[in-house]
C-alpha positions as CSV (number, residue, x, y, z in Angstrom):
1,X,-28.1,-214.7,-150.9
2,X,-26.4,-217.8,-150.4
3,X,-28.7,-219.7,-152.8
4,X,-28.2,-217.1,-155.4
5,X,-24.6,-217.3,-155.5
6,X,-24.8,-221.1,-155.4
7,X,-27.7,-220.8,-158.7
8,X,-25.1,-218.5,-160.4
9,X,-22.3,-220.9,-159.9
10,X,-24.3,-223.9,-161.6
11,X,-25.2,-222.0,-164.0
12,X,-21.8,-220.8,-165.4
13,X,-21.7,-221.2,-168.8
14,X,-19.1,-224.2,-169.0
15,X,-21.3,-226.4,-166.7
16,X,-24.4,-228.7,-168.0
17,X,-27.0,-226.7,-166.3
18,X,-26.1,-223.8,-168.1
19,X,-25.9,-225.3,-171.2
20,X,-29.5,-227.3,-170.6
21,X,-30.9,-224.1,-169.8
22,X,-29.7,-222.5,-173.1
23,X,-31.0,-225.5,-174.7
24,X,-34.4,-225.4,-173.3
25,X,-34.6,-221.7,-174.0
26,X,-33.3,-222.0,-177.4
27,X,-35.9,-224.7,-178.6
28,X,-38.8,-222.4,-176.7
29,X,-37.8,-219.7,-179.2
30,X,-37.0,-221.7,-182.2
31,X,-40.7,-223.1,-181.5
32,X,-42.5,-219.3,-181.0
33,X,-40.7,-218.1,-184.1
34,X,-41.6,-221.0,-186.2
35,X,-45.5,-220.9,-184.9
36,X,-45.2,-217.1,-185.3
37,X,-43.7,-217.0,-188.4
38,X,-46.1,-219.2,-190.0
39,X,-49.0,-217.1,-188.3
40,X,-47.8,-214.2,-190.4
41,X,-47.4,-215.7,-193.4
42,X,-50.3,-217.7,-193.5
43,X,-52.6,-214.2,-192.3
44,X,-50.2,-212.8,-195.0
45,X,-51.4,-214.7,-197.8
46,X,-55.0,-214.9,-196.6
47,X,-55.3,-211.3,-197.0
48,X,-53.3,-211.1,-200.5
49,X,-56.2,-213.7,-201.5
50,X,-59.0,-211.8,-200.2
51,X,-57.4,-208.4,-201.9
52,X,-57.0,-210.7,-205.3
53,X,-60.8,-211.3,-204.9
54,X,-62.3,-208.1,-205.0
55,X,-59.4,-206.9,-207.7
56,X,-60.4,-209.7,-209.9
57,X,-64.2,-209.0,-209.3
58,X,-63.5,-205.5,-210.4
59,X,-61.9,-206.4,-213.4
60,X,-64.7,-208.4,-214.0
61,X,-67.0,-206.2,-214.6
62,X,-65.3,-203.6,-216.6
63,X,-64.2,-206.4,-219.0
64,X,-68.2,-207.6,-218.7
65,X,-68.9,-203.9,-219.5
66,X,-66.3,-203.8,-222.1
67,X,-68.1,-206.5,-224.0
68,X,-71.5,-205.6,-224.0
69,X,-70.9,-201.4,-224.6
70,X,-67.4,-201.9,-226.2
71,X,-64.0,-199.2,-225.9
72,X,-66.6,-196.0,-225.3
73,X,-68.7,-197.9,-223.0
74,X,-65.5,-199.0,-221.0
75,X,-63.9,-195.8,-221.0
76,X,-67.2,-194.7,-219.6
77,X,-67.4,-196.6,-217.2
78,X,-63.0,-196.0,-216.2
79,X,-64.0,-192.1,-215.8
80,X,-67.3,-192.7,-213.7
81,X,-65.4,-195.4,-211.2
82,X,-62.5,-192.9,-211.0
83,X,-64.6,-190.1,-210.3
84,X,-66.8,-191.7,-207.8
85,X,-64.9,-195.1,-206.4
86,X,-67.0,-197.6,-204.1
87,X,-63.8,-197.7,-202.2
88,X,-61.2,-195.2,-201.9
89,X,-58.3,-197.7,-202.0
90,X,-59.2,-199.0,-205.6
91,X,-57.6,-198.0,-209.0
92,X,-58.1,-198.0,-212.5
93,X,-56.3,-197.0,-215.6
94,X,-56.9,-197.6,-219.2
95,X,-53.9,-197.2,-221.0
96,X,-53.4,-196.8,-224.8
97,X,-50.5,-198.8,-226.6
98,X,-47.8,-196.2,-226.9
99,X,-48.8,-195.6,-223.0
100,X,-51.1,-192.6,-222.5
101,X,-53.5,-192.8,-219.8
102,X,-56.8,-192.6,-221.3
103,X,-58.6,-192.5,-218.2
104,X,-57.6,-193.6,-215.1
105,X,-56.5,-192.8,-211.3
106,X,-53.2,-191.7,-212.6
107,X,-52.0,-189.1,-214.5
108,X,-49.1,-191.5,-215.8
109,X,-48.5,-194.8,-215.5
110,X,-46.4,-195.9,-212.5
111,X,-44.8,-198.8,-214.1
112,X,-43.4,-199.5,-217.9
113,X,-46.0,-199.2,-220.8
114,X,-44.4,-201.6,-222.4
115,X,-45.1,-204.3,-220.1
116,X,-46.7,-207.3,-221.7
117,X,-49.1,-209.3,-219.6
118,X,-48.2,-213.4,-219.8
119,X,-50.9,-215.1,-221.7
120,X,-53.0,-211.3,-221.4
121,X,-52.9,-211.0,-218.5
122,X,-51.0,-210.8,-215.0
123,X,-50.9,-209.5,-211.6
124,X,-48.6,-206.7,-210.8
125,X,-47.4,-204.6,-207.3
126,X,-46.1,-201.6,-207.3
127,X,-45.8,-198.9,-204.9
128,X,-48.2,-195.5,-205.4
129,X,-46.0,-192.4,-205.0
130,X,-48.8,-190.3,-205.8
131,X,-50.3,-191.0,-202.5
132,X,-49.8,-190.4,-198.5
133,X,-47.2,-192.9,-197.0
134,X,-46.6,-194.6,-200.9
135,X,-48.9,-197.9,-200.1
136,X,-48.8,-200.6,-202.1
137,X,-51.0,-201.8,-205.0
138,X,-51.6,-205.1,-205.9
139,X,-53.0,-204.5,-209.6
140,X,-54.6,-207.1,-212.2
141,X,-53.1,-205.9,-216.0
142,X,-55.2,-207.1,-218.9
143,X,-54.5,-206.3,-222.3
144,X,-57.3,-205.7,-224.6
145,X,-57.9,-207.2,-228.2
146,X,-57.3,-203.7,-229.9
147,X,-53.7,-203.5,-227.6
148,X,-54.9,-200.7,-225.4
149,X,-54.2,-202.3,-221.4
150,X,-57.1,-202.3,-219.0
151,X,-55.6,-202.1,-215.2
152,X,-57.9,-202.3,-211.7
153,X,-56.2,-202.5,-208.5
154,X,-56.2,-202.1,-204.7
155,X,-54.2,-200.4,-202.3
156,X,-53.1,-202.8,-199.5
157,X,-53.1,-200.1,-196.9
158,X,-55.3,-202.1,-194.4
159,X,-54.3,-205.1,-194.9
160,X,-50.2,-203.8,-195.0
161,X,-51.2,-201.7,-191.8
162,X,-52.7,-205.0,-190.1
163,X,-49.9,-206.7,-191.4
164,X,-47.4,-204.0,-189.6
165,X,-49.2,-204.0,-186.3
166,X,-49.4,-208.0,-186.3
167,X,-45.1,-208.1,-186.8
168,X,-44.2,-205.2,-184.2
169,X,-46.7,-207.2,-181.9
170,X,-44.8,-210.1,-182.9
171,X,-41.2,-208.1,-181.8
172,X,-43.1,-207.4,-178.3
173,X,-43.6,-210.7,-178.0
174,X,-40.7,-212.4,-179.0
175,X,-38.5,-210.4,-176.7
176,X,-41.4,-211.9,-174.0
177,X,-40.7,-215.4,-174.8
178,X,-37.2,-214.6,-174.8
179,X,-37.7,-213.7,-170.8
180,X,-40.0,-216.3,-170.6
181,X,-37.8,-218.9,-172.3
182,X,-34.4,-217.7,-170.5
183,X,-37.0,-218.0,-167.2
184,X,-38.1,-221.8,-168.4
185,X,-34.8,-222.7,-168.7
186,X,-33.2,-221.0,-165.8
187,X,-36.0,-222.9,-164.0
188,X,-35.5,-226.1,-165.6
189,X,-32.1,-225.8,-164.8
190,X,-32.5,-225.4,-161.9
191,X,-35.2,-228.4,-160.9
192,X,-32.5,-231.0,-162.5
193,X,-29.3,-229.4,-160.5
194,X,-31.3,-229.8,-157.3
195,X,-32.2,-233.1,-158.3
196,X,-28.8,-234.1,-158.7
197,X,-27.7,-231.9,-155.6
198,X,-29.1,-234.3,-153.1
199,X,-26.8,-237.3,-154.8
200,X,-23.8,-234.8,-154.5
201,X,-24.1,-233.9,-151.0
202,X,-24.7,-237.2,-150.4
203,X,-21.4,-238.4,-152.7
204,X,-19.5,-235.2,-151.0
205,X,-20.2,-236.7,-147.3
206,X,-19.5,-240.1,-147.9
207,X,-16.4,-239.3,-149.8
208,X,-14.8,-236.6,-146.8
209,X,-12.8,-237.1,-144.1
210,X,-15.5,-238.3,-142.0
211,X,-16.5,-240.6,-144.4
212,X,-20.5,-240.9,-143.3
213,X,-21.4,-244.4,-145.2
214,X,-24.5,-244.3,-143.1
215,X,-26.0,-241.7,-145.1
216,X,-28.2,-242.3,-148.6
217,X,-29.3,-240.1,-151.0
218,X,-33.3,-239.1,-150.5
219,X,-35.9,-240.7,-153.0
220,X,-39.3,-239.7,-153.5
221,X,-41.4,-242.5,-155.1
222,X,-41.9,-240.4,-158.5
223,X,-40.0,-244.2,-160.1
224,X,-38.2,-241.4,-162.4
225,X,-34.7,-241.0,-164.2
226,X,-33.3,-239.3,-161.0
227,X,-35.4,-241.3,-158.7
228,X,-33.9,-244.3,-159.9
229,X,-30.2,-243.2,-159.7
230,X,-30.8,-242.7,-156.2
231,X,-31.8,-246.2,-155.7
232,X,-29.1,-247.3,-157.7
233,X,-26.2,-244.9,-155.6
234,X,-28.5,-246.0,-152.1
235,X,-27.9,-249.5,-153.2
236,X,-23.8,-248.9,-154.3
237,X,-23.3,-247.3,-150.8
238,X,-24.9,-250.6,-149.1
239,X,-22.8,-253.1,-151.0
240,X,-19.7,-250.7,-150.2
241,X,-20.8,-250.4,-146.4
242,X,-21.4,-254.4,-146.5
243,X,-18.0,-255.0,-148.1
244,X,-16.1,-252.0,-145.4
245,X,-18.0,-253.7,-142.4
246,X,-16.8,-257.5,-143.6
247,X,-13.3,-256.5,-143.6
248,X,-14.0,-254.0,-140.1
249,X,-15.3,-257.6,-138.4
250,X,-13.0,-259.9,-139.9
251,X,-9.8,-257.3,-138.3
252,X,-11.6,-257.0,-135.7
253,X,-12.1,-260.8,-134.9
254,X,-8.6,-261.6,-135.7
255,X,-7.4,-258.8,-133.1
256,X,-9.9,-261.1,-130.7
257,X,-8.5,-263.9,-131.2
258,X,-4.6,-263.3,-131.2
259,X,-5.1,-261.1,-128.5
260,X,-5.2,-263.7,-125.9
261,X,-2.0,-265.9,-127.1
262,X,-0.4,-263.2,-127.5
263,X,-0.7,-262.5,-123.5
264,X,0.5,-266.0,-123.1
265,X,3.7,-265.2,-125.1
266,X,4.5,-262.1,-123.3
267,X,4.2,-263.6,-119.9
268,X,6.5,-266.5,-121.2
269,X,8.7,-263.8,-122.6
270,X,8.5,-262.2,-118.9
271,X,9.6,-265.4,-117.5
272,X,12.6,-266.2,-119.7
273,X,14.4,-262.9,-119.0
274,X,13.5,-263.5,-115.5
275,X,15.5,-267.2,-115.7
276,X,18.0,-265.6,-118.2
277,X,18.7,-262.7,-115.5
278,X,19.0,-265.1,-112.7
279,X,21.3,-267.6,-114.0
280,X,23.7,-264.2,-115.5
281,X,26.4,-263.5,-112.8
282,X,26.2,-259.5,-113.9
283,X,22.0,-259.7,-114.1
284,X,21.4,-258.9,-117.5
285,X,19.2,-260.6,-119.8
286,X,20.0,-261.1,-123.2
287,X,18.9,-258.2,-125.9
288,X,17.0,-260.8,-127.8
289,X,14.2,-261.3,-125.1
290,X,14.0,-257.4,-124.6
291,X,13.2,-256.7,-128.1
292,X,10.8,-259.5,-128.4
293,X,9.1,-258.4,-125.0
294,X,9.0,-254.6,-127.1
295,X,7.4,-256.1,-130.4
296,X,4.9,-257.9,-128.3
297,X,3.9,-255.1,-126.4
298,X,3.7,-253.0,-129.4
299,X,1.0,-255.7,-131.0
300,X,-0.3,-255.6,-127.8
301,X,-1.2,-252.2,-127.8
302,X,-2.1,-252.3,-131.8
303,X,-4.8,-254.8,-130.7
304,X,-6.4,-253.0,-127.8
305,X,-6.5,-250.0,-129.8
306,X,-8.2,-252.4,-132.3
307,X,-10.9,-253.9,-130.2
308,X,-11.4,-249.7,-128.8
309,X,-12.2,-248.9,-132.4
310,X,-14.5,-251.6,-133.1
311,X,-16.3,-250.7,-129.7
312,X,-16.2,-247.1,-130.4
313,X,-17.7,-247.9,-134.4
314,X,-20.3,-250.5,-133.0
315,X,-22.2,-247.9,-130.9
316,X,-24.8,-245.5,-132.6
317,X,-24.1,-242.0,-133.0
318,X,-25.1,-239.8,-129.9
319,X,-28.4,-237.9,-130.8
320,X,-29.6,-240.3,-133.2
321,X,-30.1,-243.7,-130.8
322,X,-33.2,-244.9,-130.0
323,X,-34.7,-243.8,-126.7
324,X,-33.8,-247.7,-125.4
325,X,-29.7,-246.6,-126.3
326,X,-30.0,-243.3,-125.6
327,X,-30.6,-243.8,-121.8
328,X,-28.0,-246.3,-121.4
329,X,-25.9,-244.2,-123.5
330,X,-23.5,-241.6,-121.6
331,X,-24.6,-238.3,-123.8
332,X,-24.0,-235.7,-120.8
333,X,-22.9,-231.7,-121.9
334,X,-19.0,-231.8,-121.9
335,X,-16.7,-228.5,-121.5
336,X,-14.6,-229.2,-124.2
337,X,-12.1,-226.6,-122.5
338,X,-12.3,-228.2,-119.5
339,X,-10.9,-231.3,-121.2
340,X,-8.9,-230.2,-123.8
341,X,-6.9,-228.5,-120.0
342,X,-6.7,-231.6,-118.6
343,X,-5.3,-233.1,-121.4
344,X,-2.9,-230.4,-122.0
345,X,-1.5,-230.6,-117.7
346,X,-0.9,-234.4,-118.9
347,X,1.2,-233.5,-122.1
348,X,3.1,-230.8,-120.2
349,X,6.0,-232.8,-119.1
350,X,6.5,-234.9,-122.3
351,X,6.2,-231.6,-124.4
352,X,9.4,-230.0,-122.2
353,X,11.4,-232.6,-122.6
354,X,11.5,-231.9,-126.4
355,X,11.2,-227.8,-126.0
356,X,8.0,-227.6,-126.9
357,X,5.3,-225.0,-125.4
358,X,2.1,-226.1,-125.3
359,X,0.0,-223.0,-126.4
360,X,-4.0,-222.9,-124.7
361,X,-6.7,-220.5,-126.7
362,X,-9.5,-222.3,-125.4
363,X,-12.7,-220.6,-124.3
364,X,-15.6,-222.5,-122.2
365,X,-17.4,-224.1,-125.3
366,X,-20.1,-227.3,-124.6
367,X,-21.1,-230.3,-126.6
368,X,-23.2,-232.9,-125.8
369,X,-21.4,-236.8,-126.1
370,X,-19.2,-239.2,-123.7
371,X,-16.5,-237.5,-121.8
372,X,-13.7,-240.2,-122.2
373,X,-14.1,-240.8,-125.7
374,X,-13.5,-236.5,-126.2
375,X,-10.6,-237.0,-123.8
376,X,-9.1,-240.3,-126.0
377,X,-9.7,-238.2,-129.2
378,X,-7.6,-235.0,-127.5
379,X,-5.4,-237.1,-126.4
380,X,-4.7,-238.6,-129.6
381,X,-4.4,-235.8,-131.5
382,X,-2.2,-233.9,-128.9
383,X,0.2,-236.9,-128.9
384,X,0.1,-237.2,-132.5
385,X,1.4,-233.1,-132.7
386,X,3.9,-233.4,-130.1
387,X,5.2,-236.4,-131.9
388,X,6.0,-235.2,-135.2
389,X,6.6,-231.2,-134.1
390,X,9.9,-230.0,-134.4
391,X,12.1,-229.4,-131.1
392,X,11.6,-225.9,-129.9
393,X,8.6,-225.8,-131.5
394,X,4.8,-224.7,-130.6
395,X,1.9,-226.7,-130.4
396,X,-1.8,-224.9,-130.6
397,X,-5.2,-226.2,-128.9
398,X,-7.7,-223.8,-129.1
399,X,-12.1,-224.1,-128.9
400,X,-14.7,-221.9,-129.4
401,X,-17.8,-221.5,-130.5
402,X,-18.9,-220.3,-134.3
403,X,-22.7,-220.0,-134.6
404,X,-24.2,-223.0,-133.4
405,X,-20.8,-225.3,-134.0
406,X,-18.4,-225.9,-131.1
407,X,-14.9,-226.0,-133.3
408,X,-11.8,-227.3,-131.5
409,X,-8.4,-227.0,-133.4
410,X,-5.1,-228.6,-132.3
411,X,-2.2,-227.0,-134.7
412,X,1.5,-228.3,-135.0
413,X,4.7,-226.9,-137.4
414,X,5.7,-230.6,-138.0
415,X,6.2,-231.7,-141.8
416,X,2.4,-231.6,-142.1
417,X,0.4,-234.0,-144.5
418,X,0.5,-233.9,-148.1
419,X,-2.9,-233.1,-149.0
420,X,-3.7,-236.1,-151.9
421,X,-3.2,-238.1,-148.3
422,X,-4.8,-236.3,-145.5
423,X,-8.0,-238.8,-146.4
424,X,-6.3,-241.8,-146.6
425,X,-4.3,-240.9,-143.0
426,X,-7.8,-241.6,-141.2
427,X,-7.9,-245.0,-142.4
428,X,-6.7,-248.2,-140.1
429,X,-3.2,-249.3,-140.4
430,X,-2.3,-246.2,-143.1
431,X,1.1,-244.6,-142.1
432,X,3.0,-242.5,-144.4
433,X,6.5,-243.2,-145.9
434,X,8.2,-240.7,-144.0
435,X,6.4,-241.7,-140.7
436,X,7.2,-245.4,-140.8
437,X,10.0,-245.4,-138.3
438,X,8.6,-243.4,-135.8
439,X,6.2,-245.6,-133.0
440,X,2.7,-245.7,-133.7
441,X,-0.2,-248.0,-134.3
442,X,-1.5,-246.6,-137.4
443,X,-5.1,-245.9,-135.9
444,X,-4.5,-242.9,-134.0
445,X,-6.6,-240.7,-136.3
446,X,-9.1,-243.2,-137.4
447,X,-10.0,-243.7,-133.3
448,X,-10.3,-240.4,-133.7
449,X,-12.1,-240.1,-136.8
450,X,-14.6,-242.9,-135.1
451,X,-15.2,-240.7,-131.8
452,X,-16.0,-237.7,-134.2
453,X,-18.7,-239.6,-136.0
454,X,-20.2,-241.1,-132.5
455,X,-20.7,-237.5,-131.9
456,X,-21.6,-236.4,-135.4
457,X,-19.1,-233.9,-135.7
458,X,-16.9,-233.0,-138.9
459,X,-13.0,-233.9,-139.0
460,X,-11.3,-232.1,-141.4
461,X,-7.7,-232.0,-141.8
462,X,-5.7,-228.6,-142.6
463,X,-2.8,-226.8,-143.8
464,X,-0.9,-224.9,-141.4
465,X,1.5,-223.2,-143.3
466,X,4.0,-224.8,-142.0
467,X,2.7,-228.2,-140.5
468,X,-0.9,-230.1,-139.7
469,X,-4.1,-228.2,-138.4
470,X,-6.6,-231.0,-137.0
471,X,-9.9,-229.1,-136.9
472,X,-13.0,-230.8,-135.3
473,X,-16.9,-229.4,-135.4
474,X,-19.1,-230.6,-133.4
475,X,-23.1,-229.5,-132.8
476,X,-23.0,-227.5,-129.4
477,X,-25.0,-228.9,-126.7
């Protein structure tokens, strides 16, 4: 049902499937009525040409007969044919000049006596009225030296009957290749939009929250049109993922490095409020060293969280190691309400100094993946929603499990995230305008983007209605 509504979607009429689809089924059409159409026509004129024949071989004779016996022998031979015809279908008529039928099939003339044959002669058609059903009669008019007009013709009722039966087989099968060619290019459709599916689930995951650069489009060797895009997107995503990882090492190495002398300057920090505070008769030390002491704690901290994310983003993801990383790997089952409990008795005290009630709806719910790094992401996210919730306020934590996903959800009714930047939020550093003077690192949610892909779960950020809704999915264990 699923993939129906899916293949009905693609194939709305504004998208390109639909419209290759009408294509395709348009030029299979176009290309049965032109090969039908020429069918009929040519079995058309093929049958006019074999009715001409025997017409003009009748007319033979009786102007053969007409030279030999003359008018009397002709008119003979009229009456005799009329009376007893080697074929029921033919005619004959022998028509004087002011135009009464001497002798003939008809007891007057079914066209104008007056007609006057081009160069003595002509083919005619008309339709007989005198017979069943009115068939046509393809007729060969020859005027004769003395002016009388000497007529033999053939009713078309076979050939116009196989003619009929040929074009309402035609209509049966027309509206055949019309299902046939709406089923081609529903078909065709189809083949190129799963084609180009693969590169859009693959664009769709690598461009979400979670941002999964690891992933490339599937290829399958056929060196075609979509084939080769895939390579081309596979190879994009390994420049961009070669690129992401220089900068991701070069951050990284620079928190390595400054980490170090930056210990050295907070102990020497340390020491000169110690001196300043001994040598002051009240004890105090002077405001300068405190806030430099602050700011060097602060980088402090920004670098450890650093060096925590680059640890975190340099291990593989749980489930997909190698069975060398997967032992030495801590990949145990987890209660995540277990943890997300423990987190919340830790919170408790900071959320009541602001008002806040901490609200628990979780249920026992197991994933499989590293017990501190699920404790360091609720932690996170918990301190992130107590942060920027109003005073007074509630903040949410709930887990449960839908179908085969474990989905944990920590809810606030702070200001929320626009959502042009709830992407952008899960990158390092990124703080928003109205965020910038409240403390924080600025990698808060990308360690916890980084834990969620360890564990190849889903972050997606949400609208509360009002504030942010931080929901998580992970595979349950």
């Amino acid at each position: 049902m699923a993939r129906t509504r899916a293949g009905l979607r693609a194939l709305t009429l504004r998208s390109t499937s639909a419209r290759l689809a009408i294509v395709v089924a348009s030029s299979f059409l176009i290309a049965f009525v032109v090969l039908g159409g020429g069918v009929y026509f040519t079995v058309s004129a093929l049958l006019n040409n074999d009715a001409r024949e025997v017409v003009r071989a009748e007319a033979g004779g009786l102007i053969a007969t007409y030279r030999q016996s003359g008018r009397d022998g002709l008119l003979a031979e009229v009456r005799r044919r009329v009376a007893a015809p080697d074929d029921p279908d033919t005619v004959y008529a022998l028509v004087a000049g002011d135009g009464r039928m001497l002798a003939g099939s008809y007891a007057h003339l079914p066209f104008r006596h007056d007609m006057h044959p081009r160069a003595g002669h002509d083919w005619i058609e008309f339709h007989d009225s005198t017979t069943d059903g009115a068939p046509r009669v393809l007729a060969y008019l020859v005027r004769l030296p003395d002016g009388e007009m000497l007529l033999t013709g053939l009713r078309t009722r076979s050939e116009d009957g196989f003619l009929s039966l040929m074009l309402n087989a035609a209509w049966v099968a027309l509206l055949v290749a019309t299902a046939l060619g709406a089923l081609v290019g529903w078909f065709t459709a189809r083949w190129v939009s799963r084609r180009l599916r693969n590169l859009d689930a693959t664009a769709a995951r690598v461009g979400a929250g979670a941002g999964e650069l690891g992933l490339r489009a599937p290829v399958d060797g056929s060196d075609d049109a979509f084939d080769r895009l895939s390579h081309r997107f596979n190879a994009m995503l390994d420049r961009i993922e070669e690129l992401l990882d220089g900068v991701r090492h070069a951050t990284d190495h620079i928190a390595h490095d400054l980490r170090t002398p930056l210990t050295r300057l907070r102990n020497q920090l340390e020491q000169l409020r110690e001196r300043a505070m001994a040598h002051d008769a009240a004890g105090n030390a002077a405001p300068e060293l405190d806030a430099a002491i602050t700011e060097s704690e602060q980088l402090l901290q920004s670098f450890g969280a650093l060096l925590r994310l680059a640890r975190i983003e340099a291990q593989p993801v749980l489930g997909r190691a190698s069975s060398e990383q997967a032992s030495s790997e801590a990949a145990q089952p987890v209660d995540l309400q277990a943890l997300s409990r423990d987190a919340l008795e830790m919170y408790a005290p900071i959320a009541a100094q602001r008002g806040i009630t901490l609200h628990d709806h979780t249920a026992p719910v197991r994933v499989r993946g590293d017990a501190d790094q699920l404790f360091q992401l609720l932690v996170n996210l918990l301190d992130n929603a107590i942060k920027f919730a109003p005073e007074a306020s509630a903040v949410d934590v709930s887990a449960s499990a839908v179908g085969k996903v474990a989905r944990l959800e920590i809810a606030d009714h702070g200001p929320g995230i626009a959502e042009a930047d709830r992407q952008r939020v899960l990158d390092r550093f990124v703080r928003l305008e109205a965020h910038r003077g409240s403390p924080g690192t600025g990698l808060g949610l990308s360690l916890v983007r980084a834990i969620a892909r360890r564990h190849d779960a889903r972050i997606e950020l949400l609208d509360n209605a009002p504030g942010l809704r931080v929901r998580i999915s992970f595979p349950q264990a």
